[in-house]
C-alpha positions in Angstrom: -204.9 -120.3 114.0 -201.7 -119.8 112.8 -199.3 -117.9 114.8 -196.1 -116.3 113.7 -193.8 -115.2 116.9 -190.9 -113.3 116.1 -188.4 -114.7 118.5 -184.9 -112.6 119.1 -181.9 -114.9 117.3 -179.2 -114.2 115.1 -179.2 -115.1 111.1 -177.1 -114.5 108.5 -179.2 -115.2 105.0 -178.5 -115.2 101.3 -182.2 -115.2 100.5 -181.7 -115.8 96.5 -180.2 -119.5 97.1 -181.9 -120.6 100.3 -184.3 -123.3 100.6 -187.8 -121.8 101.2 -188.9 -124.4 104.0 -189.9 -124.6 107.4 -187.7 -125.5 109.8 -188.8 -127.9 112.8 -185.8 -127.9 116.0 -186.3 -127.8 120.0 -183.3 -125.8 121.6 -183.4 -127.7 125.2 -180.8 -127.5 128.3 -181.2 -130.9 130.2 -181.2 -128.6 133.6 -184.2 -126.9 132.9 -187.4 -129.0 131.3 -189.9 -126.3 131.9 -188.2 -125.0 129.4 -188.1 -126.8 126.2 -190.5 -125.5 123.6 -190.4 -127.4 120.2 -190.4 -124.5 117.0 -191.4 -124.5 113.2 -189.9 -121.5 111.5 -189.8 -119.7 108.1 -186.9 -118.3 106.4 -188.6 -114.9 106.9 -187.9 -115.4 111.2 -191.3 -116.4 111.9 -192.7 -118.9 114.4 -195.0 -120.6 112.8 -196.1 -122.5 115.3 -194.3 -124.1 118.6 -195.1 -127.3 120.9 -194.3 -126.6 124.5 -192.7 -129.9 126.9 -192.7 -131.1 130.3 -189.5 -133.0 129.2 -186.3 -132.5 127.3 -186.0 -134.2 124.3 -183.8 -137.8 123.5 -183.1 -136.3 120.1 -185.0 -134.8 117.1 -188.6 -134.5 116.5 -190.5 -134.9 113.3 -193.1 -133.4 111.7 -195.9 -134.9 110.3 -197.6 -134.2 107.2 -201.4 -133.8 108.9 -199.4 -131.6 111.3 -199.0 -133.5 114.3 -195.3 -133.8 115.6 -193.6 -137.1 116.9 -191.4 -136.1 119.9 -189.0 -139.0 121.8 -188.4 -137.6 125.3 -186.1 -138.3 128.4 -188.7 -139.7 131.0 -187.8 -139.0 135.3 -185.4 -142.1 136.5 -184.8 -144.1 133.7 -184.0 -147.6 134.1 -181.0 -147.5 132.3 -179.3 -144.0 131.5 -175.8 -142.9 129.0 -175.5 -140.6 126.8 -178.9 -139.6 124.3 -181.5 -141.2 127.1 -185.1 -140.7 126.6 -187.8 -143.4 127.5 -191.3 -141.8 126.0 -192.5 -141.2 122.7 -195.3 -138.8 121.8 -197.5 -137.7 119.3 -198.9 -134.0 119.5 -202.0 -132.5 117.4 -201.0 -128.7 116.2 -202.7 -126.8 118.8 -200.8 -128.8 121.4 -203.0 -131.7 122.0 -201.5 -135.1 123.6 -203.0 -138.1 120.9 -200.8 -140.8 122.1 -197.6 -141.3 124.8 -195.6 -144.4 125.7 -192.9 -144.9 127.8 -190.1 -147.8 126.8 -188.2 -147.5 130.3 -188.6 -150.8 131.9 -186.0 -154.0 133.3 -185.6 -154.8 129.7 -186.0 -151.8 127.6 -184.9 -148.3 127.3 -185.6 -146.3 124.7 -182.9 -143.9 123.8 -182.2 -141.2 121.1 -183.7 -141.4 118.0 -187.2 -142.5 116.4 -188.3 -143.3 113.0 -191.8 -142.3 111.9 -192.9 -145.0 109.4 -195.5 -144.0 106.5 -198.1 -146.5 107.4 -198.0 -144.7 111.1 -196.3 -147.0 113.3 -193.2 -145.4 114.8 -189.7 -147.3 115.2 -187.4 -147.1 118.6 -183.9 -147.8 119.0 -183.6 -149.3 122.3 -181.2 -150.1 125.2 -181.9 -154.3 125.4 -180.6 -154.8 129.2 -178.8 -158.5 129.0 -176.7 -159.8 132.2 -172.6 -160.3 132.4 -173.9 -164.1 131.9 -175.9 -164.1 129.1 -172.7 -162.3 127.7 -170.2 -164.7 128.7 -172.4 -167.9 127.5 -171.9 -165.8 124.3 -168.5 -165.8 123.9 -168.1 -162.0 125.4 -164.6 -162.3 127.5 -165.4 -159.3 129.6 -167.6 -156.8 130.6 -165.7 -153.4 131.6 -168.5 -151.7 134.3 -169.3 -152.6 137.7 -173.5 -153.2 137.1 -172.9 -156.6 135.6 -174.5 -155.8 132.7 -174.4 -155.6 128.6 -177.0 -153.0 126.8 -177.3 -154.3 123.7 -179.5 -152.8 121.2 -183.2 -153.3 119.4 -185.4 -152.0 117.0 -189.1 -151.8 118.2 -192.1 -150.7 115.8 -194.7 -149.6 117.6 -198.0 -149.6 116.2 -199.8 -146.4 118.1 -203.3 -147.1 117.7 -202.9 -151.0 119.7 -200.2 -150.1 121.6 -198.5 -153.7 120.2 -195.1 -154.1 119.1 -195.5 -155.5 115.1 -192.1 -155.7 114.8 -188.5 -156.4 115.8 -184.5 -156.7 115.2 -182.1 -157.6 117.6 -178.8 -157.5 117.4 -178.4 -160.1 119.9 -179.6 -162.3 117.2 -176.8 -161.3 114.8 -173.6 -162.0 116.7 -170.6 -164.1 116.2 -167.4 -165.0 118.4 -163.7 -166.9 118.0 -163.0 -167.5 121.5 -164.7 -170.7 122.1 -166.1 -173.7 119.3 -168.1 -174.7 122.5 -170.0 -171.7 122.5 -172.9 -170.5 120.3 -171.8 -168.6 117.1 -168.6 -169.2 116.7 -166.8 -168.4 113.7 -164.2 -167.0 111.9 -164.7 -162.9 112.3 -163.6 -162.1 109.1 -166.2 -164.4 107.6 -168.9 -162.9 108.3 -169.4 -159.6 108.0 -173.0 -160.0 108.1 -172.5 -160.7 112.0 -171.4 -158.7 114.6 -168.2 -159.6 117.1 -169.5 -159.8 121.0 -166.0 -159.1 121.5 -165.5 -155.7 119.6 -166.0 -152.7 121.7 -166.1 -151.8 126.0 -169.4 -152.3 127.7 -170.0 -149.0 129.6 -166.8 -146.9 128.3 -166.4 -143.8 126.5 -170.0 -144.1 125.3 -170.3 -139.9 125.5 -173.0 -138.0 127.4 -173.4 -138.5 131.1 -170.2 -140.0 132.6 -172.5 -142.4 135.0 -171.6 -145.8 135.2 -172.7 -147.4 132.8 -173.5 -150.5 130.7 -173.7 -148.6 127.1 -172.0 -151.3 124.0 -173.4 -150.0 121.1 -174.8 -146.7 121.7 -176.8 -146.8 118.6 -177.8 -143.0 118.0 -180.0 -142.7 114.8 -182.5 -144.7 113.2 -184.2 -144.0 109.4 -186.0 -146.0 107.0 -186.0 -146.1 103.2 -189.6 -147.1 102.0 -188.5 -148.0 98.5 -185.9 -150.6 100.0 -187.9 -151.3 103.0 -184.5 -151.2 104.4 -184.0 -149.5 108.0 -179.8 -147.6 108.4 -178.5 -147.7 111.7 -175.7 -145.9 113.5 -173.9 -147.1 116.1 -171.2 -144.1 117.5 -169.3 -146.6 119.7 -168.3 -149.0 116.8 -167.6 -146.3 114.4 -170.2 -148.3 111.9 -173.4 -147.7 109.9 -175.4 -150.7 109.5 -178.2 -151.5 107.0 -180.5 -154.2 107.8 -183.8 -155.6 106.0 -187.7 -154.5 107.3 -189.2 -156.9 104.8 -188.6 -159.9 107.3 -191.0 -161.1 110.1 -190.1 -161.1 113.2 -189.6 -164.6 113.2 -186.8 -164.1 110.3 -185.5 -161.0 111.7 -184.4 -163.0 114.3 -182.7 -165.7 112.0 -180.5 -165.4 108.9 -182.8 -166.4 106.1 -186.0 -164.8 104.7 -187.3 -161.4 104.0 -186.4 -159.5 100.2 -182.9 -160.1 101.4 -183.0 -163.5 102.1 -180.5 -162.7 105.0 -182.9 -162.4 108.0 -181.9 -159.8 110.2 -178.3 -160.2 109.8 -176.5 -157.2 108.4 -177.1 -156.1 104.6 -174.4 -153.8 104.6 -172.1 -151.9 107.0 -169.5 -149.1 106.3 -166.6 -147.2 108.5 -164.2 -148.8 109.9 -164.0 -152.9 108.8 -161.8 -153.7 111.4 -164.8 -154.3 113.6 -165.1 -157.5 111.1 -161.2 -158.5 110.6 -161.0 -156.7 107.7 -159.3 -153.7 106.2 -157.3 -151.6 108.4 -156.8 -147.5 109.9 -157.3 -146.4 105.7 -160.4 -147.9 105.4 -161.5 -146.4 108.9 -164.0 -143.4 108.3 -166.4 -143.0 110.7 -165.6 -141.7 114.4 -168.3 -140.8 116.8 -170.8 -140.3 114.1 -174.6 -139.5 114.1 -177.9 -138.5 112.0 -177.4 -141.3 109.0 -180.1 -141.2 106.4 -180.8 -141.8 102.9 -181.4 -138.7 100.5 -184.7 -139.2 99.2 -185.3 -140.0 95.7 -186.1 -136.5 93.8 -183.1 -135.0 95.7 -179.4 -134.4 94.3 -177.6 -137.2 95.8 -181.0 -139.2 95.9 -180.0 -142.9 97.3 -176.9 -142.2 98.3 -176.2 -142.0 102.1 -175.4 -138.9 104.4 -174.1 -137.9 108.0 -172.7 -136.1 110.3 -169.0 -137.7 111.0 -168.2 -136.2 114.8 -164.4 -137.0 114.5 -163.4 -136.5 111.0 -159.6 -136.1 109.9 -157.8 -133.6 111.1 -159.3 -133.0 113.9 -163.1 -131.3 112.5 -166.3 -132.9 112.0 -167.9 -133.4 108.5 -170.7 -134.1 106.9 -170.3 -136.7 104.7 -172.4 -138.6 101.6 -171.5 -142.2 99.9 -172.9 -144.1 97.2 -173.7 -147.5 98.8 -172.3 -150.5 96.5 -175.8 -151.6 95.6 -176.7 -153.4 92.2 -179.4 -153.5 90.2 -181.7 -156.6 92.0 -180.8 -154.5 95.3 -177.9 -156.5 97.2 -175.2 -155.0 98.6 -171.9 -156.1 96.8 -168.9 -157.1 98.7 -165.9 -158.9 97.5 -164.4 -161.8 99.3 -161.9 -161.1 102.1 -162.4 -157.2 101.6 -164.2 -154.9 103.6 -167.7 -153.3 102.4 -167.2 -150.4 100.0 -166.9 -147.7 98.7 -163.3 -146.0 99.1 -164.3 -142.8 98.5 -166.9 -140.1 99.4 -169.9 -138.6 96.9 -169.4 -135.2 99.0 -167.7 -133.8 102.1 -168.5 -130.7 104.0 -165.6 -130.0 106.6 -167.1 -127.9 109.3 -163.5 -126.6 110.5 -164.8 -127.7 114.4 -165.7 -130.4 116.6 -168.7 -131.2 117.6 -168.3 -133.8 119.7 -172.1 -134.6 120.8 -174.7 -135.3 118.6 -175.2 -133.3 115.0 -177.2 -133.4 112.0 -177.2 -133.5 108.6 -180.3 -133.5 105.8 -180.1 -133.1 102.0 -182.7 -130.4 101.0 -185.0 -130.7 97.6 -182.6 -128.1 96.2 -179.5 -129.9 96.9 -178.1 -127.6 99.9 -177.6 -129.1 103.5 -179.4 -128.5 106.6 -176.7 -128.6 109.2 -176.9 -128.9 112.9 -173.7 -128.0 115.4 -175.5 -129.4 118.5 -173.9 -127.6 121.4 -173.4 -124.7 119.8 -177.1 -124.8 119.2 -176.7 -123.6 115.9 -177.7 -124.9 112.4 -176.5 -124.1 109.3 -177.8 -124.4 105.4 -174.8 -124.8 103.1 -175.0 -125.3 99.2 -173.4 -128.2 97.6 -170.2 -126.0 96.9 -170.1 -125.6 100.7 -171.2 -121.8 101.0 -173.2 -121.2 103.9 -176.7 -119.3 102.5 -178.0 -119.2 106.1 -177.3 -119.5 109.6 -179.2 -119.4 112.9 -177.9 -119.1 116.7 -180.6 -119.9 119.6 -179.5 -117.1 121.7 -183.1 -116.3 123.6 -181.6 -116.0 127.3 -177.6 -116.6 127.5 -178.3 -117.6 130.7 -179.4 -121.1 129.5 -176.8 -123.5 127.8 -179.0 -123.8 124.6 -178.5 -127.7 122.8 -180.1 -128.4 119.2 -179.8 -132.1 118.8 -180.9 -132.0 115.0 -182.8 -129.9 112.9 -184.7 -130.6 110.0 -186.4 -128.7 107.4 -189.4 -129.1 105.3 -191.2 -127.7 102.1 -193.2 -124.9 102.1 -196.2 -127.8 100.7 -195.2 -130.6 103.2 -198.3 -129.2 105.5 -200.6 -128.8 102.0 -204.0 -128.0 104.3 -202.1 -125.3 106.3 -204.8 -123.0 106.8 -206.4 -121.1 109.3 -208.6 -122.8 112.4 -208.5 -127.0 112.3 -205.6 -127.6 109.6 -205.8 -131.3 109.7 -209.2 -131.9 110.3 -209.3 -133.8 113.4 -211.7 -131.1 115.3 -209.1 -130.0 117.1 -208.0 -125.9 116.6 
């Protein structure tokens, strides 16, 4: 049945102007796994209902319309481990029941941060892809700065739960391009090709956040979301200071070339936006993004609806931001660009300057209403701000102070997201 806990925190409301959802968050200290517990909660500081873990969670977890939650968790002695490392993925009925689990934590993948669940069920994973110092070098890569011998680069995995089976996948190892040597494969003029990635830009295992380890962390990719109308997937990669937006139409086959797909680019890069010197273009004006997380599309019903937001970790001055752009996209859906510039646009749809850093992690989510759901990860607080930048509500996970309380991201949903939210077996799977 439905329980409602009342849990001691501290909130500061405006009830008049505040979104009436649910919101779904799992305060966690890495120390202490025993005890991470997974919440939904009203406006009216009510536990709906909570998931309890053996494991600390890699980032957020999402909630399910037949009321099931998708959690990505850090597994025991991962085989590669930085900053946001996880390793299993679950899925977990309302009453607590385990439906499905894997574990991405092998010689050549480990799954880290964020997941994306996809509407026909299947799940993607950003992963660590584990790739020697001489794959690298027969790449063009001049040098790899950690002592392991190694190059994490990153992939996209879509796990269909059910088999078991991977159905689908991007690497960006497929998508690179150098200038050091015409011997070598992909090389090319930087500036050329924006739809490629530089093996040169960026340190292998440096200042990659998190866990000061060594390390073998390049792209420290960091959140994951897809846009069904596209069938586009929006990347964000906190070590490059970039967003990338790269095509799901493909197959395998052509996400791994630069042809096919709705595109008809492959898997090479549709667009990318904040900071075009990574691609010999622009310079520290166009540069944006620093240390950013949690980029998604607003959905379509939503002010904004389209456009892109995120939290920016290292904005000017000093604070981080949440911050919103209109993507240059024209009417038969390609991403404009003009020759020898870098990817638009100049200026931002919205800004909301925190007036703090939060230097690890943080969230941001358009609501139906057109307020902000706002994480500040260490602090373990959220925040719902309107679009004038008043905050309506706040929330502080203070249950014990004893335990150094982290909220990676919080989202929050309608009030009708769960429509069979009833007493006894909600989503009719027999299971109470």
């Amino acid at each position: 049945m439905i329980r409602f806990i009342n849990i001691i925190i501290f909130v500061s409301v405006s009830f008049s102007q505040v979104y009436e959802g649910n919101l779904l968050f799992t305060p966690f200290d890495s120390s202490l796994p025993e005890e991470t517990v997974t919440y939904l909660m009203n406006n009216n500081n009510e536990i709906i209902n909570s998931w309890t873990h053996d494991n600390v969670p890699a980032s957020i977890p999402y909630l399910l319309p037949d009321s099931s939650i998708i959690f990505p968790f850090r597994v025991p002695n991962p085989t590669m481990a930085a900053g946001g490392v996880g390793g299993g993925v679950k899925k977990i009925s309302w009453s607590g029941h385990l439906y499905w689990e894997y574990i991405f934590s092998n010689d050549m993948y480990q799954q880290h941060h964020d997941v994306e669940p996809l509407p026909n069920g299947n799940v993607l994973i950003i992963v660590w892809e584990n790739k020697s110092e001489e794959e690298a070098y027969a790449l063009g890569r001049e040098n790899i700065q950690n002592t392991l011998g190694e190059m994490w680069s990153v992939a996209i995995l879509e796990l269909e739960p059910l088999s078991g089976e991977i159905v689908w996948e991007w690497h960006l190892w497929d998508h690179l391009v150098q200038d050091i040597s015409s011997s070598l494969p992909n090389y090319g003029v930087i500036s050329s090709h924006p739809e490629l990635f530089d093996i040169n830009c960026g340190d292998v295992g440096l200042n990659a956040g998190g866990p000061q380890q060594q390390n073998a962390d390049w792209m420290h990719v960091n959140s994951v979301h897809y846009n069904e109308g596209l069938d586009q997937i929006v990347l964000s990669s906190r070590t490059q200071n970039e967003i990338y937006v790269i095509d799901h139409s493909t197959t395998t086959q052509e996400a791994a070339s630069h042809s096919g797909g709705n595109s008809g680019k492959g898997g090479d890069f549709l667009f990318r936006w904040g900071n075009p010197q990574n691609y010999g273009r622009g310079d520290n004006s166009h540069a944006i993004l620093a240390s950013q997380h949690s980029v998604n599309w607003i959905p379509d019903g939503y002010p904004g609806a389209g456009n892109i937001i995120l939290f920016n970790n290292l904005h000017s001055n000093f604070t981080s931001a949440v911050i919103e752009i209109r993507t240059p996209i024209d009417d038969s859906g390609h991403y404009t660009i003009e020759e020898g510039e870098p990817f638009g646009p100049l200026d931002l749809e919205w800004i909301y300057n925190l007036g703090e850093v939060i230097p690890m992690q943080g969230g941001a989510f358009r609501l139906p209403n057109g307020n902000t759901i706002i994480s500040k990860t260490h602090l373990a607080k959220i925040i719902e701000v309107d679009y004038n930048g008043e905050t309506l509500w706040q929330y502080a996970h203070e249950l014990d102070v004893s335990i150094n309380f982290w909220i990676a991201r919080a989202q929050k949903y309608s009030p009708n997201y769960l429509e069979n939210l009833i007493l006894g077996d909600i989503n009719g799977d027999g299971i109470t």
